[in-house]
FINUBA-447935 format. One record per residue (C-alpha): chain; x, y, z. Coordinates in Angstrom, 2 decimals. Example, Ala and Ser with C-alpha at 12.3 -4.5 7.8 and 13.67 -1.06 7.14 Angstrom:
   unit         u         v         w
      A     12.30     -4.50      7.80
      A     13.67     -1.06      7.14
// end
This chain:
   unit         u         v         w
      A     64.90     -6.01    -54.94
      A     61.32     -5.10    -53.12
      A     61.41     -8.74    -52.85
      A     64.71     -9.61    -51.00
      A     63.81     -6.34    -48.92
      A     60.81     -7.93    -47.60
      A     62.57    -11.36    -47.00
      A     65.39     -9.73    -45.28
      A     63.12     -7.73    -43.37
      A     60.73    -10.55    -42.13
      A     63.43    -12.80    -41.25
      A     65.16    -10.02    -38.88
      A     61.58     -8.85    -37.52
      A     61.48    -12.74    -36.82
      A     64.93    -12.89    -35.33
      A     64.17     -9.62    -33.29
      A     60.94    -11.71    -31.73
      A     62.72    -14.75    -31.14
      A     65.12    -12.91    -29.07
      A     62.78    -10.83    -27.23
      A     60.82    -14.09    -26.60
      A     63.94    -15.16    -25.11
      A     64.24    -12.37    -22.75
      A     60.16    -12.41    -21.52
      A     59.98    -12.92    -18.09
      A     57.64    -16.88    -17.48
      A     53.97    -16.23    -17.20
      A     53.29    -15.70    -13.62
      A     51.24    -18.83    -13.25
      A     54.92    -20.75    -14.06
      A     56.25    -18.86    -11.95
      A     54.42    -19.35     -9.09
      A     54.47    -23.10     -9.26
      A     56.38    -24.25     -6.56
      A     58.67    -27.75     -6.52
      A     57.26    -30.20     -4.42
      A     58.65    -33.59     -3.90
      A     56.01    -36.49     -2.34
      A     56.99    -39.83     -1.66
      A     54.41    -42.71     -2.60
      A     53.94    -46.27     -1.00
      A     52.48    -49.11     -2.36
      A     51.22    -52.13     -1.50
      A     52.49    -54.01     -4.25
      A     55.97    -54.92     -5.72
      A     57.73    -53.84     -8.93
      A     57.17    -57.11    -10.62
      A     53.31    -56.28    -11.29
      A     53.70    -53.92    -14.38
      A     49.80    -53.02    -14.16
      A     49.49    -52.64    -10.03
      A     52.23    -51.29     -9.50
      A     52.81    -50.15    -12.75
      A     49.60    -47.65    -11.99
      A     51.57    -45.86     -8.83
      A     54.24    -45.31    -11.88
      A     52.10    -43.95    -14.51
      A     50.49    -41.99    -12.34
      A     53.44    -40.00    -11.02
      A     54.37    -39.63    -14.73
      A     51.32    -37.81    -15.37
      A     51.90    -35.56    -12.38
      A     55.51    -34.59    -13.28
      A     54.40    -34.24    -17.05
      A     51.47    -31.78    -15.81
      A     53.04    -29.41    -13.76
      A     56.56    -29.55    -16.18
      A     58.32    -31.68    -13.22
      A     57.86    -29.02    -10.50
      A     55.22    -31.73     -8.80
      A     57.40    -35.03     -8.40
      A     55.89    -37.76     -6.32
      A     58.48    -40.94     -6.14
      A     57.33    -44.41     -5.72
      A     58.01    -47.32     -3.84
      A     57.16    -50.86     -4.01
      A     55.84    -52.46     -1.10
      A     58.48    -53.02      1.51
      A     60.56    -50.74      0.13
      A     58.96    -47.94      2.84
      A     56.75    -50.26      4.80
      A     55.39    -53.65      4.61
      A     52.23    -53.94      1.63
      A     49.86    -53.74      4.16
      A     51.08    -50.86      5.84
      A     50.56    -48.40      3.66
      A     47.37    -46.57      5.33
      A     49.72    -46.31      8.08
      A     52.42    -44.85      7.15
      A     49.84    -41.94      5.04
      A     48.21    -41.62      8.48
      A     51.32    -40.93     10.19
      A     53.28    -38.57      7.50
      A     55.76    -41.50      6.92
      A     54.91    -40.40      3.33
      A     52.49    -38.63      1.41
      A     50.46    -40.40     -0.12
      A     50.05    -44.45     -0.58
      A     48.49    -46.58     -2.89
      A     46.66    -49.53     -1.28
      A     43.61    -51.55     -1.76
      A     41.02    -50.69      1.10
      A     40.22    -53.69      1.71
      A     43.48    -54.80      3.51
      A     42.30    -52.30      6.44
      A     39.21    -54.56      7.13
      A     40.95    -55.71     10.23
      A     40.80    -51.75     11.48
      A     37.33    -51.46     10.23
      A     35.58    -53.42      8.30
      A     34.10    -50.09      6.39
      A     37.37    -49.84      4.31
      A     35.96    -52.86      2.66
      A     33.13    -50.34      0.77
      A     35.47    -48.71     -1.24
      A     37.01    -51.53     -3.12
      A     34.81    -54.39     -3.20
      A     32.67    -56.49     -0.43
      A     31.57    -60.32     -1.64
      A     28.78    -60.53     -3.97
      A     29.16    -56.87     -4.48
      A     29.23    -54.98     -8.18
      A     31.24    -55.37    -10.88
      A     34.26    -52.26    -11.60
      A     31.41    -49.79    -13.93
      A     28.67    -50.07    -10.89
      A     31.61    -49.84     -8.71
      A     32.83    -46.68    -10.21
      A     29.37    -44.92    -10.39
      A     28.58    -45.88     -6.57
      A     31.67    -44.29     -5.74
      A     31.26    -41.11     -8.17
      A     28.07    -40.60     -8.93
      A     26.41    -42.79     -5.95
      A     27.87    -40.74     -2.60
      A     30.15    -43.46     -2.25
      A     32.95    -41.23     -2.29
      A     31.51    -38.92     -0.04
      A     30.88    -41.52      2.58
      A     34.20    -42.89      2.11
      A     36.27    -40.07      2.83
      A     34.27    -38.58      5.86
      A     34.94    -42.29      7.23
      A     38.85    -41.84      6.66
      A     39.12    -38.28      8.65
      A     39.45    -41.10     11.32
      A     42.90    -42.15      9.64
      A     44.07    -38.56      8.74
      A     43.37    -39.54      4.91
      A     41.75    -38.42      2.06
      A     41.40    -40.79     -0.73
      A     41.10    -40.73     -4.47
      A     40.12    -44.19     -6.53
      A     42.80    -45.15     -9.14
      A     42.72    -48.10    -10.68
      A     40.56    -50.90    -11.14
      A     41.64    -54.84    -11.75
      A     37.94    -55.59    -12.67
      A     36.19    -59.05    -11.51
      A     38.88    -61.49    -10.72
      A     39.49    -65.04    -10.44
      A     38.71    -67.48     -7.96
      A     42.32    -68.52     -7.25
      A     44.55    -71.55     -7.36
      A     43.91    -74.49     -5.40
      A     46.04    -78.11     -4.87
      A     42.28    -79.84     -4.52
      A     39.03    -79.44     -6.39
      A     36.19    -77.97     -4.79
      A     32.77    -79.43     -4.90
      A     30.93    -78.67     -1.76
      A     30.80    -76.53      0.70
      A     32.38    -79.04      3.06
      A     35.52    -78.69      0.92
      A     36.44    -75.42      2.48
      A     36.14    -76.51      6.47
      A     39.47    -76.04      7.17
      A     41.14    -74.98      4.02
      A     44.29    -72.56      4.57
      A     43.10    -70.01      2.03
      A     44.94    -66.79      1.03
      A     42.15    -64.30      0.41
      A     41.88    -60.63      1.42
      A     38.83    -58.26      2.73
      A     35.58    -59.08      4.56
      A     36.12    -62.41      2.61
      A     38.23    -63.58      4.75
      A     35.14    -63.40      7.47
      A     33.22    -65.33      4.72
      A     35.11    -67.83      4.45
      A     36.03    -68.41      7.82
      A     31.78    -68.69      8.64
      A     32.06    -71.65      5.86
      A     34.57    -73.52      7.94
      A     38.12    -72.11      6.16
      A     40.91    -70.39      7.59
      A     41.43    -66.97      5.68
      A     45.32    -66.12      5.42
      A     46.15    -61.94      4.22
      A     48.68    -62.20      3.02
      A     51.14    -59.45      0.61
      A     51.24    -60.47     -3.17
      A     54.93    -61.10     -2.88
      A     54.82    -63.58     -0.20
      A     52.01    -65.55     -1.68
      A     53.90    -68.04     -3.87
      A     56.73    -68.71     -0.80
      A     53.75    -69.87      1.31
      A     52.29    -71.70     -1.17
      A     55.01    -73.57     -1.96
      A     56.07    -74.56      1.63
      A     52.35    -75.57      2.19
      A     51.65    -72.66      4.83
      A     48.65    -72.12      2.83
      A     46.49    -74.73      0.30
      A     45.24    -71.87     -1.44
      A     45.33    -68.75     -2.91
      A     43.20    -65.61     -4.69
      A     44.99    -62.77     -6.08
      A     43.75    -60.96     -9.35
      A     43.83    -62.88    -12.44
      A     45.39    -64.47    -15.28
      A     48.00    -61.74    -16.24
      A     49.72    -61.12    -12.43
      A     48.81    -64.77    -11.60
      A     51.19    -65.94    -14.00
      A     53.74    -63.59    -13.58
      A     53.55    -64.99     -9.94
      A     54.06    -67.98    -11.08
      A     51.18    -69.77     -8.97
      A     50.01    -72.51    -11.52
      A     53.21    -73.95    -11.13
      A     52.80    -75.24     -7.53
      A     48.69    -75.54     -7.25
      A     46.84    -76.45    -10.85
      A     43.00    -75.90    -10.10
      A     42.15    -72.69    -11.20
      A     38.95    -71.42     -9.93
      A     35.96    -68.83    -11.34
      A     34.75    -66.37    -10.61
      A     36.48    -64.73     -7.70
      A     32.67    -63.92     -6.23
      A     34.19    -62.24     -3.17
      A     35.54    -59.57     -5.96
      A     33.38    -58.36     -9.17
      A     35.75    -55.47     -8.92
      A     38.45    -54.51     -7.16
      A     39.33    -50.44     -6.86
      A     42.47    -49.39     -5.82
      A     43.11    -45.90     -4.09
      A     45.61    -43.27     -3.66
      A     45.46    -42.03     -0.32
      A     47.07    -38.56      0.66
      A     47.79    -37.25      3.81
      A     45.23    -34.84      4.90
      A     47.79    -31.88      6.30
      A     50.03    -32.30      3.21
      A     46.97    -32.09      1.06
      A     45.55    -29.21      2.94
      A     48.72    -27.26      1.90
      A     49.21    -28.04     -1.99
      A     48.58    -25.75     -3.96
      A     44.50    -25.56     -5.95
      A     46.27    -26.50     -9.26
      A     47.88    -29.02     -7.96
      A     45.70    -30.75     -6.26
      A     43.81    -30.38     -9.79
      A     46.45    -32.74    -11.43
      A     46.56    -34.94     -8.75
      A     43.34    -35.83     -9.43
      A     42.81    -35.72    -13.07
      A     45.91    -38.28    -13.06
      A     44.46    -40.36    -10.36
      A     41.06    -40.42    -12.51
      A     43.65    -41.70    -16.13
      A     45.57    -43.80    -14.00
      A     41.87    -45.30    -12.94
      A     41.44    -46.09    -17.00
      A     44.53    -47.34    -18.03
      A     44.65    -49.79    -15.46
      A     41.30    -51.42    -16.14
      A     41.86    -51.18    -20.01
      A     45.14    -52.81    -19.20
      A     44.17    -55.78    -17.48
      A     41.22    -56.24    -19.88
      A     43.62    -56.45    -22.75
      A     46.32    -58.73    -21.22
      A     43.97    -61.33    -19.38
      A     42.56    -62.84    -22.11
      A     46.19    -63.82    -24.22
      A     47.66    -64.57    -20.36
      A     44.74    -66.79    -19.60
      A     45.09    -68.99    -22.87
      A     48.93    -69.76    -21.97
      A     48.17    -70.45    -18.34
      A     46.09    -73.22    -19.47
      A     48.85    -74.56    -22.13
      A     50.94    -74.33    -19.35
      A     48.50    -77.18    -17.22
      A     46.21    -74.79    -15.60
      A     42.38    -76.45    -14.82
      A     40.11    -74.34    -14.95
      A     36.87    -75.36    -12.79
      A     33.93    -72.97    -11.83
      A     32.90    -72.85     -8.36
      A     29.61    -75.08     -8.12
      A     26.59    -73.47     -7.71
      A     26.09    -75.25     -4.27
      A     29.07    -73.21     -3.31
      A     28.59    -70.21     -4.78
      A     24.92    -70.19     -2.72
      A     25.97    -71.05      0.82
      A     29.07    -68.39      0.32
      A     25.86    -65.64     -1.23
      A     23.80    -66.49      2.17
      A     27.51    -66.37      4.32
      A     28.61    -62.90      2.55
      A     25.15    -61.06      3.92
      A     25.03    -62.76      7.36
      A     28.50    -61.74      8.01
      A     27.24    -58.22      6.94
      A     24.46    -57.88      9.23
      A     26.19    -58.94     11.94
      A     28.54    -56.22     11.05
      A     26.36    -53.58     11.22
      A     24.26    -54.65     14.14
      A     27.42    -53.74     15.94
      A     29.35    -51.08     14.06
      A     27.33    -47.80     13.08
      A     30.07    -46.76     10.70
      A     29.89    -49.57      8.87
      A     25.80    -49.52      8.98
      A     25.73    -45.55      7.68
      A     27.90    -47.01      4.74
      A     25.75    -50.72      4.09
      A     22.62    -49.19      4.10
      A     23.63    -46.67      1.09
      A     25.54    -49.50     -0.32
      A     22.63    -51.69     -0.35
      A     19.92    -49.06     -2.06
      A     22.56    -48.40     -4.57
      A     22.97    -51.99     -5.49
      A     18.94    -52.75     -5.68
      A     19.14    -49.75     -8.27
      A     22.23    -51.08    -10.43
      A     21.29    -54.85    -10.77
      A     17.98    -53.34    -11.99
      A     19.38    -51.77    -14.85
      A     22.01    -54.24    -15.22
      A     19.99    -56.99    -15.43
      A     17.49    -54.96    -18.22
      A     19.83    -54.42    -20.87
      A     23.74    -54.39    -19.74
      A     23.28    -58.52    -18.67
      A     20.68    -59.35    -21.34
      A     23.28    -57.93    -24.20
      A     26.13    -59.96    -22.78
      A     24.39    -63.17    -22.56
      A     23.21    -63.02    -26.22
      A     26.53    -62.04    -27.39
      A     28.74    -64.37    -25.38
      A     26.37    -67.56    -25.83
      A     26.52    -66.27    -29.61
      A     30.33    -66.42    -30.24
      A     31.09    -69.58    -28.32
      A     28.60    -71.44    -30.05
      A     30.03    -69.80    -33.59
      A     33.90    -70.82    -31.90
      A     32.44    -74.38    -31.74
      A     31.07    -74.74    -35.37
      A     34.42    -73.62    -36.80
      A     35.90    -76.36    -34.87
// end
């Protein structure tokens, strides 16, 4: 009897909570959460399920953070603007916020190219700790108060591919007048070896490709270069991409829509901009590899850029940068704590982060070999 008493009793002191927890009022915190809506543009189209696919997780993460009272809705490129447009229309209050590679804003200033990757540059973890832990953010986004931005890095491809060309390369000479698709103060690089650098948006690569508008093109690496479908029209697959040992991707926000979201949203903006930053890089890392192995199947030739090539382009990349920054203080504030940042890094990396990797990597191919 004691016993059903004390059942009886628990379950209705339970019931009685339940329904008074039903009644409490939201914790204040909820309830001052108000419902934005943002509208994001990028640069890149819907058929790139790790570009693009990062201004989609990362709006995810937003709406899952806040309990969908911050939405942010993206578009693909030329769904708002054109791909390389987006600074623009963040500058402007078109939309929000925009998520671009820097380095297609080279033709406004050749600064932007700092905070995703200049030829000859570092690779995505030197990259990340010159931009976090190396002022490189800092520097960044005093430069873009000239655009009405403030930017936030998130995502990384890593170092790319040298792209797809209808001829081999094997000398310098080779690129005098070659109609290359390549993006950033490469473009400048290649133009002082002779070529003519095209920029060109990832969906319009193939089209010009095809028709012969270009005779080559660079855009990431094995996993979005063959869902572009670029081995089928130019075989000779080139590495590395030297113009890009990383490539970091931003989201840029418009500064007076910023200035008015709220502390803890801003919070989650972040924090989602720094996953998004780590699932893209751990993405491409795990898909290149399987995508690069059917590429070839599928008649790809791979060739490394000779190391006559790969010199005269190292001697190009820093010319072109001096002769920026005789000219261009902005671009000069940035180089100079670029450069001391980099003499630091390749130290280190060269010590232990480069010796490991050469053991290792000589190691297993010459254990692949033996077994055949």
């Amino acid at each position: 009897m004691q016993r059903r008493r004390f059942v009886t009793a628990t379950a209705l002191g339970g019931a009685a909570l339940g329904a008074a927890a039903s009644v409490l009022p939201m914790p204040a915190i909820a309830q001052s959460m108000p419902e934005i809506k943002w509208r994001l543009a990028s640069s890149f189209p819907k058929s790139l399920p790790t570009l693009y696919g990062g201004a989609e997780y990362m709006c995810k993460r937003i709406a899952a953070a806040t309990d969908n009272r911050f939405q942010i809705q993206p578009f693909a490129g030329g769904e708002i603007v054109p791909p390389l447009q987006v600074l623009d229309a963040v500058q402007n209050g078109t939309v929000e916020c925009g998520q671009t590679a820097p380095y297609y804003y080279v033709g406004k200033d050749p600064t932007f190219g700092f905070a995703c990757t200049v030829p000859f540059g570092f690779n995505s973890r030197q990259q990340q700790a010159w931009i976090l832990q190396g002022g490189g953010m800092e520097l960044m986004n005093d430069f873009t108060k000239n655009y009405n931005a403030i930017g936030f890095i998130a995502g990384n491809t890593g170092a790319q591919m040298g792209g797809w060309f209808r001829l081999e390369l094997k000398s310098p000479e080779d690129i005098k007048g070659l109609k290359f698709r390549i993006a950033g103060l490469a473009g400048q690089v290649i133009a002082k070896l002779g070529g003519v650098p095209q920029q060109i948006g990832g969906g319009d690569i193939y089209p010009a490709l095809e028709k012969g508008t270009i005779d080559a093109a660079e855009w990431v690496g094995p996993y979005d270069d063959e869902r572009l479908g670029f081995y089928k029209i130019a075989k000779y697959y080139y590495y590395p991409g030297w113009w890009e040992g990383n490539a970091q991707l931003w989201q840029y926000v418009n500064r007076d829509h910023w200035a008015q979201l709220p502390a803890a949203y801003k919070a989650v903006f972040e924090s989602a901009c720094a996953d998004t930053n780590n699932w893209m890089q751990a993405k491409y890392d795990a898909e290149n590899p399987g995508a690069l192995r059917r590429l070839v199947a599928n008649g790809a030739v791979l060739r490394p850029f000779s190391r006559e090539i790969m010199q005269a382009a190292y001697k190009a990349s820093f010319e072109v940068y001096d002769e920026i920054a005789g000219k261009n203080p902005k671009f000069k504030k940035v180089y100079d704590a670029w450069k001391a940042f980099r003499e630091e890094e390749y130290l280190w990396f060269r010590v232990a982060e480069n010796t490991f990797e050469n053991f290792v990597y000589t190691q297993n191919a010459a254990e692949v070999a033996r077994k055949g």
